[in-house]
C-alpha positions in Angstrom: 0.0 0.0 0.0 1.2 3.5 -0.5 1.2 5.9 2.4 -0.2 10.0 2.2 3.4 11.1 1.6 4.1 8.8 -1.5 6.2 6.3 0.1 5.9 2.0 0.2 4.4 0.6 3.1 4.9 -2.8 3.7 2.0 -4.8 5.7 3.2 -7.0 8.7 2.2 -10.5 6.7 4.7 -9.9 3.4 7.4 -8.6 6.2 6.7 -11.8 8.2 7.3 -13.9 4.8 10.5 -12.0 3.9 12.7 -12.4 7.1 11.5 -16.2 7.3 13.0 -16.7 3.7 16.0 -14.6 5.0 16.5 -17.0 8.6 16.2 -20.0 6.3 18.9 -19.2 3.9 21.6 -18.0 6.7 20.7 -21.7 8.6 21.4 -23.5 5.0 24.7 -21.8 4.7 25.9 -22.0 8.3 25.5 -25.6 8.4 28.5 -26.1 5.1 30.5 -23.5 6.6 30.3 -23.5 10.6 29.5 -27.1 11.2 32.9 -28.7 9.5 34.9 -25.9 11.4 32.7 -26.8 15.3 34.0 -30.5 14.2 37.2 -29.5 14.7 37.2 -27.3 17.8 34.4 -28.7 19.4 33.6 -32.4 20.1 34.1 -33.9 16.6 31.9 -36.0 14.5 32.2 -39.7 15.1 33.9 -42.2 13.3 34.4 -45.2 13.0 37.6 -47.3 12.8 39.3 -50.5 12.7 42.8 -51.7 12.3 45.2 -51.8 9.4 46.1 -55.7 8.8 49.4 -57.4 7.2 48.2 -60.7 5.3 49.6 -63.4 3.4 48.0 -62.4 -0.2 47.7 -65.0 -2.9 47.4 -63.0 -6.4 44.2 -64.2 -8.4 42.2 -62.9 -10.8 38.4 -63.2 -11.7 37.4 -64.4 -14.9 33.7 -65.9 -16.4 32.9 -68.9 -17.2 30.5 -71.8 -18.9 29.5 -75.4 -17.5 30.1 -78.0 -19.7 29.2 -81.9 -19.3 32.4 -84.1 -20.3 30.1 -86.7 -21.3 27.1 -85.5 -23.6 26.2 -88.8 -26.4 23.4 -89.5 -28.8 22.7 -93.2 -27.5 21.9 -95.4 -30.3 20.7 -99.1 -31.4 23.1 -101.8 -32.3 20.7 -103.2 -34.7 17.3 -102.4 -36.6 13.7 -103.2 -35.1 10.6 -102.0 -34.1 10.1 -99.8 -30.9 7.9 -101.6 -29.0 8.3 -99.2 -25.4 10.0 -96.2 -24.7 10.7 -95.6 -21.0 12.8 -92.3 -21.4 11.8 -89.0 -21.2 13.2 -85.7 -21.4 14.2 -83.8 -18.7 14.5 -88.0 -16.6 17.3 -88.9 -14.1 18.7 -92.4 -15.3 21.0 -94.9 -14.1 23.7 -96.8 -16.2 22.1 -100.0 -16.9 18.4 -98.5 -16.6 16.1 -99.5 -20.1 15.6 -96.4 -22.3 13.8 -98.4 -25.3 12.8 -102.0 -26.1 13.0 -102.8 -29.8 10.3 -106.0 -30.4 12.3 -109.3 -30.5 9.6 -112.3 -31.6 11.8 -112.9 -34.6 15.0 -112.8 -33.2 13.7 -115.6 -30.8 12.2 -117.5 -33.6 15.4 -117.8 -35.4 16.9 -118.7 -32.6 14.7 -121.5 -31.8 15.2 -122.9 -35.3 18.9 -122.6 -35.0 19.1 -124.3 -31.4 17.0 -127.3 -33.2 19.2 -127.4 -36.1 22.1 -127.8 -33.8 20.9 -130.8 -32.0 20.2 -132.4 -35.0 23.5 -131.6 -36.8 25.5 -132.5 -34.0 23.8 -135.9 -34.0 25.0 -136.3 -37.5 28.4 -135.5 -36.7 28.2 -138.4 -33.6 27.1 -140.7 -36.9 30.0 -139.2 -39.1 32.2 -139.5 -36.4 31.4 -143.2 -35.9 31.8 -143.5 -39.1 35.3 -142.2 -39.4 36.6 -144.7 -36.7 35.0 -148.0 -38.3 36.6 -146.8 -41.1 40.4 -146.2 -39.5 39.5 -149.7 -38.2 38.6 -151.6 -41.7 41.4 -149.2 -43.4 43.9 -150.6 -40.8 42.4 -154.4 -42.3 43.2 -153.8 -45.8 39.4 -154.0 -46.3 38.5 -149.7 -47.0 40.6 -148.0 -49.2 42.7 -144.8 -48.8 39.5 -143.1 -50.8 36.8 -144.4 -48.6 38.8 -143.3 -45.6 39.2 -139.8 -47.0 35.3 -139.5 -47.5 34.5 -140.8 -43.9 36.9 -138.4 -42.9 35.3 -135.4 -45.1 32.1 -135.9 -43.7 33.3 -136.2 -40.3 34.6 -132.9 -41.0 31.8 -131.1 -42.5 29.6 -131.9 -39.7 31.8 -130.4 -37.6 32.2 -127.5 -39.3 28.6 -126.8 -39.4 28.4 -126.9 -35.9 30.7 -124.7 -35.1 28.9 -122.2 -37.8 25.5 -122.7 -36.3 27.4 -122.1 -32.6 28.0 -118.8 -33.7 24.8 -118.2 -35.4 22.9 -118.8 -32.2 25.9 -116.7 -30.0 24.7 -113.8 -32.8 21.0 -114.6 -32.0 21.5 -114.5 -28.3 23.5 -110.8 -28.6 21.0 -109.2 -30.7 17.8 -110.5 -28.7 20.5 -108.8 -25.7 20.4 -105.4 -27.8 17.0 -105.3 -28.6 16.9 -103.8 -24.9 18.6 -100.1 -25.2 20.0 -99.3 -21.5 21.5 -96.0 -20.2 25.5 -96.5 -20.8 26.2 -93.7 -17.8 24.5 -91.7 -15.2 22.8 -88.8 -16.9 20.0 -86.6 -17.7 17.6 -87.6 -21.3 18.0 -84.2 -22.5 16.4 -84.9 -25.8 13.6 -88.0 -27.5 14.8 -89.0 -30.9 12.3 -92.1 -31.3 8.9 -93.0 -29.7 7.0 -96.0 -30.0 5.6 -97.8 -33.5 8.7 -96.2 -35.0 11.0 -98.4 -37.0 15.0 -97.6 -35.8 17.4 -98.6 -38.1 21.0 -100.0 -36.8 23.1 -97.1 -35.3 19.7 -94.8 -35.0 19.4 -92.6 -32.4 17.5 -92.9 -29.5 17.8 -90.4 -27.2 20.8 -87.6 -26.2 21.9 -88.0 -22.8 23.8 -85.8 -20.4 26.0 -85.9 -17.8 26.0 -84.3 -14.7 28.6 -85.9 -12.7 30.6 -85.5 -15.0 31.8 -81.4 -15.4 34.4 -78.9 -16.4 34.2 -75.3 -16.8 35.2 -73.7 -20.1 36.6 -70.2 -20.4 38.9 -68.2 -22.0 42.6 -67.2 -20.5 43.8 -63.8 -21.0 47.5 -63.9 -22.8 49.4 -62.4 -19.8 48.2 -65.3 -17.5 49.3 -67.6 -19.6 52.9 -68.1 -18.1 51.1 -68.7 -14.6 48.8 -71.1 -15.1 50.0 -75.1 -14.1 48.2 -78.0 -14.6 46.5 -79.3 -11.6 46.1 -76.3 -9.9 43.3 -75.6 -7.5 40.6 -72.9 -8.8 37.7 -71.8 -6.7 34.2 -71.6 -8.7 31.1 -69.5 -7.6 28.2 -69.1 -9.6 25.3 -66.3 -9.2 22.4 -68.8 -9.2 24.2 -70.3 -6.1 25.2 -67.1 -4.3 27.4 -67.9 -1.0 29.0 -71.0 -2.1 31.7 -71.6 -3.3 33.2 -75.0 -5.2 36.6 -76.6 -5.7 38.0 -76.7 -8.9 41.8 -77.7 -10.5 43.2 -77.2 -14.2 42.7 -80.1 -16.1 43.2 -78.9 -19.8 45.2 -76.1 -21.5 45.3 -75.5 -25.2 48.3 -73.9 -26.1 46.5 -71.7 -29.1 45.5 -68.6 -28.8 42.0 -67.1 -30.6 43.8 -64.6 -33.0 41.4 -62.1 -32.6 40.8 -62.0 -29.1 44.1 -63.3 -28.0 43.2 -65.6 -25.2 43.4 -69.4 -24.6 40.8 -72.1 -24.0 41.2 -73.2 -20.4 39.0 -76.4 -19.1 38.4 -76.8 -15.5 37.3 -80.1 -13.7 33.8 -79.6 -11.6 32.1 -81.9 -8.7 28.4 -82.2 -9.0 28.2 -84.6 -6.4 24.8 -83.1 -4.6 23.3 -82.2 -8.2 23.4 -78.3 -8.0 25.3 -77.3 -11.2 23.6 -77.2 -14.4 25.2 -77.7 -17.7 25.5 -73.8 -19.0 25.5 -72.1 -16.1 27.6 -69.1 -15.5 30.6 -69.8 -13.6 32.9 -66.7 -11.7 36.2 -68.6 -11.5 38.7 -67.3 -9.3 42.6 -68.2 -10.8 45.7 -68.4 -8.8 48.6 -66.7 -10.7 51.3 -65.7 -8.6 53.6 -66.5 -5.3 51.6 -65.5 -2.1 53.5 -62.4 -0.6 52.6 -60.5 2.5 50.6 -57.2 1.9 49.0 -54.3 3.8 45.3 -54.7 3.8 42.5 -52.3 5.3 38.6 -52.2 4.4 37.6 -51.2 0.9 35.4 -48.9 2.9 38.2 -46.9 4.0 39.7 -45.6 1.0 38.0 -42.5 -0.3 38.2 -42.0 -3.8 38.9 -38.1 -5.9 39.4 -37.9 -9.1 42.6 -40.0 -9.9 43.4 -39.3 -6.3 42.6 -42.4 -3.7 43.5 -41.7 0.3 42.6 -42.4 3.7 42.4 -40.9 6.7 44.2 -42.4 9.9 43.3 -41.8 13.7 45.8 -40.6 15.8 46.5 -40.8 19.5 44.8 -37.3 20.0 41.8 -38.0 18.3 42.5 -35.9 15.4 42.7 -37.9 11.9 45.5 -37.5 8.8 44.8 -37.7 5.3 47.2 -40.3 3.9 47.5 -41.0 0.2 47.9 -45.2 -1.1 47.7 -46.9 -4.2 45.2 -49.8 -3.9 46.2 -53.6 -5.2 44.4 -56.6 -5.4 41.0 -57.2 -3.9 40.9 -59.8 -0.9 36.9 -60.4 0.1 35.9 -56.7 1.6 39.4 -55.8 1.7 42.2 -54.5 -0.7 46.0 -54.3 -0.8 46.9 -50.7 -0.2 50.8 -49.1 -0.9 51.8 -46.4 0.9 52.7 -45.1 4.8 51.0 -47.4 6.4 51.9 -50.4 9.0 50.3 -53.2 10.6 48.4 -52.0 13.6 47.4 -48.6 12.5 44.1 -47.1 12.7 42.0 -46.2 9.5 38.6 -44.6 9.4 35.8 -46.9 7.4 32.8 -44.9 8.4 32.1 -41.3 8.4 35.3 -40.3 6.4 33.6 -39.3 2.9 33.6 -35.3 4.3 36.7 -35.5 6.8 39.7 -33.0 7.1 43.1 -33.2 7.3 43.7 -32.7 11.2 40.3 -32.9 12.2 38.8 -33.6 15.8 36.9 -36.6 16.0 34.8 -38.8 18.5 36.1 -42.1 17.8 34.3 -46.1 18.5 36.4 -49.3 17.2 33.8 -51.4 14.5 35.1 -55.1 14.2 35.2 -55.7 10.8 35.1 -58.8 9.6 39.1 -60.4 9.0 39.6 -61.4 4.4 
């Protein structure tokens, strides 16, 4: 409003507004600028801290992987026939020995019949022919047979046994293909895939189903060039996946090609794998941790102590009069929730892990131990 001699009046309400904004800004700005400087002459901001920590450090290095089964087949008949029953189906644990198909057999066992008959009667004809043969050593001896009739006796002597021995072997042939007209499971696996049902008509060698194994694993992935020189044979790997998170299995090298992919430079690497309790599924994602150095002793604090700026990485250590120093490091290797650290630092020392993201150099603190857990 405007008073009688021309000049602005505020009212008490817009007044009232205007030193509330005013109050509100000043609080804003004294708590950046006053509250660092009263935690450094007054009682300090508490911290947290727990103690540097000199470890044995084995150098590793984290690299993916796939789960592969060593044993993955196409299991086939040994000879033709008609599917009479199919017991396997996808996705089915079996057993070695366990029935996957019956092929029909009723004229396998025919034929076998017939053959067993003709045997018995052939090999009475050889215990005639034989007879034969020794009546006519005997009359030969006399003068009575001649050399010529002795030869026949002993050709047909000699035929009949040869066609026992033929017919032997047909019914040994009967006897393994009435044997394979049962298709069994040659391993422990998993029927991943049907190729037949029943009425179907399998030739020899035709496939019957694609089994799996689980017991049976490795992990396949590819090796970086500059590990190559550290990698053995046999040595012990430790395999996690993310489907399992929390556990961890034991691994070892069991296969290293010695070509590299030209493009990408790295090597294939196999890795045997227990399945033993059944948790590991062929194509699953393996995080494989390599050995690939000599253990050496390193200085180790939290990863939550050092602070990170720019290209800059520091932390700050608590002294004995509860004041803390900013002290610069070069990180290393990661060991669980800690990391290798270079720089002034000795076993025994105290480093800040919470409450140091907005610290100073030489500033007071209120200061409680935290236990944190030991790589």
């Amino acid at each position: 409003m405007v008073s009688p001699d021309g000049n602005f009046v505020v009212t008490n309400l817009s007044f009232i507004k205007v030193m509330l904004v005013s109050v509100f800004r000043l609080s804003f700005f004294l708590s950046f600028t006053l509250v660092p400087l009263l935690g450094q002459s007054g009682e300090g901001v508490l911290i947290r801290f727990t103690e540097v920590r000199s470890q044995l450090i084995k150098p590793s290095v984290q690299l993916p992987g796939t789960v592969e089964s060593r044993l993955v087949s196409t299991v086939a008949g040994e000879i033709s026939g008609l599917v009479e029953s199919f017991q396997a189906r996808e996705g089915q644990v079996v057993k070695q020995g366990q029935v996957l198909a019956q092929l029909r057999r009723t004229s396998l066992e025919l034929r076998l019949r017939a053959a067993v008959a003709q045997l018995k009667e052939d090999a009475a004809r050889q215990k005639l022919a034989e007879r034969t043969l020794e009546r006519a050593r005997e009359l030969s001896e006399g003068g009575i047979y001649s050399q010529q009739q002795l030869d026949d006796a002993l050709f047909e002597f000699s035929a009949w046994q040869g066609r026992l021995e033929r017919l032997t072997a047909e019914i040994e042939q009967f006897q393994h293909d009435i044997e394979q007209t049962t298709i069994r499971a040659p391993y422990d696996g998993v029927v991943v895939r049907e190729e037949t049902q029943v009425g179907e008509w399998l030739e020899a060698g035709g496939a019957v189903v694609e089994l799996l194994s689980l017991e049976q694993l490795e992990v396949s992935l590819d090796l970086p060039e500059r590990y190559f020189a550290a990698l053995r044979m046999k040595t012990p790997v430790r395999i996690s996946f993310e489907s399992l998170p929390g556990v961890e299995f034991d691994g070892q090298v069991q296969t290293i090609i010695p070509r590299a992919d030209p493009q990408a430079r790295t090597f294939p690497i196999k890795l045997s794998l227990s399945n033993s309790q059944g948790r590991i599924a062929v194509g699953m994602l393996a995080r494989v941790t390599l050995p690939i150095g000599e253990p050496y002793m390193g200085t180790l604090v939290p990863k939550d102590a050092v602070v990170t700026q720019g290209t800059q990485q520091f932390v700050f250590l608590l002294s004995e009069d509860d004041s803390v120093g900013r002290t610069a490091v070069r990180t290393g290797v990661g060991v669980g929730q800690w990391v290798q650290v270079e720089g002034p630092l000795q076993s025994g020392d105290k480093v800040v892990i919470r409450g140091n993201e907005r610290l100073q150099d030489g500033q007071k603190v209120r200061a409680e131990q935290l236990e944190y857990p030991l790589p």
